[in-house]
N, C-alpha and C positions, 0 to 999 in steps of 0.2 A: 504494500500500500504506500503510495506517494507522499509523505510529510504533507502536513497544513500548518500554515501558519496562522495564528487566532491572534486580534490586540484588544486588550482588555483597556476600557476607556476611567476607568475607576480602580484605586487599591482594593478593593472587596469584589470586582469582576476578576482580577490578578490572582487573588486568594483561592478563590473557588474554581478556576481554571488548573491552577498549581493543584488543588486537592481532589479533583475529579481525573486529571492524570494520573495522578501515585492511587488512587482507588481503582483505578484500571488497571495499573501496573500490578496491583497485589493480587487482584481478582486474576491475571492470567499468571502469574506466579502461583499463586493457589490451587488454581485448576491445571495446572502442567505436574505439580508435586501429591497431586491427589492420588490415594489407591483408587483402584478399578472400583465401579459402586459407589461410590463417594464420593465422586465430583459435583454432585448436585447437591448433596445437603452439606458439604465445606464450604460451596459457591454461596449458596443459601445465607447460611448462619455469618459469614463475611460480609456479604451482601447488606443484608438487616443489619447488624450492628455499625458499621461504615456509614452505610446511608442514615443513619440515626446521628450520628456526629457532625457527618456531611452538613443536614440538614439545620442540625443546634449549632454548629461553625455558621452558616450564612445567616441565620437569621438573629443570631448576634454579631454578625456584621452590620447588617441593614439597620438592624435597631440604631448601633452604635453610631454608625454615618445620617441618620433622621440627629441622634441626640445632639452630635456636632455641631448641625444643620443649624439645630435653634439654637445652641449656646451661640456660636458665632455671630446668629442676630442678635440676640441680647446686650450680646459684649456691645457691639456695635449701636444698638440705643443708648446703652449705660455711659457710652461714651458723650454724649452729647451736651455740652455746655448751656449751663441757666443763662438764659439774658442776663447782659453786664447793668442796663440801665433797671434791673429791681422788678422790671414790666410785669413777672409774673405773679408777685405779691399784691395782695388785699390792701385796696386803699385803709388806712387807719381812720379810727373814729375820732372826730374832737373832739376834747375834752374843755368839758364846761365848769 
């Protein structure tokens, strides 16, 4: 089979590209060192448990890059300077 080359536009496309390779790679190392009879329920039980980490890997990716998302605007409000001239304080009351 011809290599492909894939570009991942995000660190968490990069992550999940890099781990769906090496889970391919295990699963046909797995399946070449299997006994006779037993390449399906080694492929199986690999399978399930990979794809269960796979899955908790990405989606604490995604979560992660959403929570950045908003810290990064926050920071970027927080950042924002009161008027110099007072403008946003409450006129005072005179006292009588």
């Amino acid at each position: 089979m011809d290599p492909v080359t894939m570009t991942a536009r995000t660190p968490l496309q990069r992550l999940m590209m890099e781990k769906a390779l090496a889970m391919a790679e295990e699963l046909e190392r797995v399946g070449d060192a299997a006994a006779d009879g037993q390449v399906l329920s080694e492929l199986e039980s690999l399978a399930v448990a990979r794809g269960r980490d796979f899955t908790r890997q990405s989606l604490q990716g995604a979560l992660q890059r959403a929570v950045d998302d908003v810290e990064k605007k926050l920071r970027l409000h927080a950042i924002v300077p009161a008027d110099a001239d007072d403008d946003t304080k409450a006129p005072r009351r005179a006292r009588s």
